[in-house]
C-alpha positions as CSV (number, residue, x, y, z in Angstrom):
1,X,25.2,-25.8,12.5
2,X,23.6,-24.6,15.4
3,X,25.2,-21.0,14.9
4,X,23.5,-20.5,12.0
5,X,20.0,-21.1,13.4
6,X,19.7,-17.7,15.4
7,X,20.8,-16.5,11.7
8,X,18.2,-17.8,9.9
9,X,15.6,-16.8,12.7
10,X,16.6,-13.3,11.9
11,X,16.4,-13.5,8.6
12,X,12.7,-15.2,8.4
13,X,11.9,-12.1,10.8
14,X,13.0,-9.4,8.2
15,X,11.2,-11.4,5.2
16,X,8.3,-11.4,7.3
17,X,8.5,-7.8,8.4
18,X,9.5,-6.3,4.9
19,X,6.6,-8.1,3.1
20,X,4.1,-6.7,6.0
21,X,5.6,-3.4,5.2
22,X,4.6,-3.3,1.6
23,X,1.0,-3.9,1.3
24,X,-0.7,-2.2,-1.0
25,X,-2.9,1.1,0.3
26,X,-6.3,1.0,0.5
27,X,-9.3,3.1,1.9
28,X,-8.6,2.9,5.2
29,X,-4.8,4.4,4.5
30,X,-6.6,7.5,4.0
31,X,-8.6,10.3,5.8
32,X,-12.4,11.0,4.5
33,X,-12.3,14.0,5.5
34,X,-15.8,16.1,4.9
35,X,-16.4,13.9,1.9
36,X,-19.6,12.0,2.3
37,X,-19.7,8.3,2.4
38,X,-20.6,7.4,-0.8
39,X,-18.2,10.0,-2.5
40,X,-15.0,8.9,-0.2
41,X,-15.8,5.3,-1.9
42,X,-16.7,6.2,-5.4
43,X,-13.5,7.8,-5.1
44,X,-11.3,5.0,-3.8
45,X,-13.0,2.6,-6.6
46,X,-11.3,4.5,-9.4
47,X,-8.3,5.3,-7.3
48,X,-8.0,1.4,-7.2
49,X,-8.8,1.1,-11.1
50,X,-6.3,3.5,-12.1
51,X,-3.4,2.3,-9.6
52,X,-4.2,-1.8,-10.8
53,X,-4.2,-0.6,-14.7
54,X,-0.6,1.5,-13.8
55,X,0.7,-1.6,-11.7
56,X,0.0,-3.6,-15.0
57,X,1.6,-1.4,-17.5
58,X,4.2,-0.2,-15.6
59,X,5.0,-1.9,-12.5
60,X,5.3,-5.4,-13.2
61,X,1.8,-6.5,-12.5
62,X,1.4,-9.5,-10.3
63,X,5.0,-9.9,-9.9
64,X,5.4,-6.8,-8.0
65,X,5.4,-7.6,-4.4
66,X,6.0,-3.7,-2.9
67,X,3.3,-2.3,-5.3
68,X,5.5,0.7,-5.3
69,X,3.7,1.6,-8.7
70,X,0.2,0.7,-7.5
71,X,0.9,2.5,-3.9
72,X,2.1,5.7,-5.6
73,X,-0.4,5.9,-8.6
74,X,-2.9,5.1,-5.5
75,X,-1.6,7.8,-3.5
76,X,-1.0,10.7,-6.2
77,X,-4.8,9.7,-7.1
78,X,-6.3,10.0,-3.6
79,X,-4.4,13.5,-2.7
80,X,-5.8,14.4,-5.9
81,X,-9.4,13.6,-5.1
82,X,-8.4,15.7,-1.8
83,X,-7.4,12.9,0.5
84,X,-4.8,12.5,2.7
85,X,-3.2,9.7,4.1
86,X,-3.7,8.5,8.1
87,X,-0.7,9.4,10.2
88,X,0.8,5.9,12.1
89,X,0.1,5.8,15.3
90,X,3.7,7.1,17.4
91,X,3.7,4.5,19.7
């Protein structure tokens, strides 16, 4: 029983890793760039509408704990506005 323990230690590690990994994007994901203030956030607010309504109708809703639909409708919404996303730090 004891050989299983360093197993299930690994295992918890992963779940805990993989759901860190798939949060869903928000503002601070993304570069303001020369947009002013208010604009950046206007911006974001319907980025956020659009991505929640997509997630609902297409993505499983709630249930969908990657928001892969949410995260891409979110994304293809803030390059449009003329966003880009922050680069991860290389550490």
């Amino acid at each position: 029983m004891n050989a299983r323990l360093p197993m299930l230690a690994v295992l918890a590690l992963l779940v805990v890793i993989g759901c860190a990994r798939f949060a869903a994007r928000t503002a601070d994901d993304y570069e303001q760039g020369p947009a002013p203030r208010p604009q950046f956030v206007k911006d974001n607010e319907a980025c956020a509408r659009q991505a929640e309504l997509d997630q609902r109708k297409f993505g499983g809703g709630e249930l969908d704990s990657t928001h892969a639909t949410y995260n891409r409708m979110y994304d293809a919404c803030m390059r449009a506005s003329g966003y880009q996303r922050k680069q991860k730090d290389a550490k």
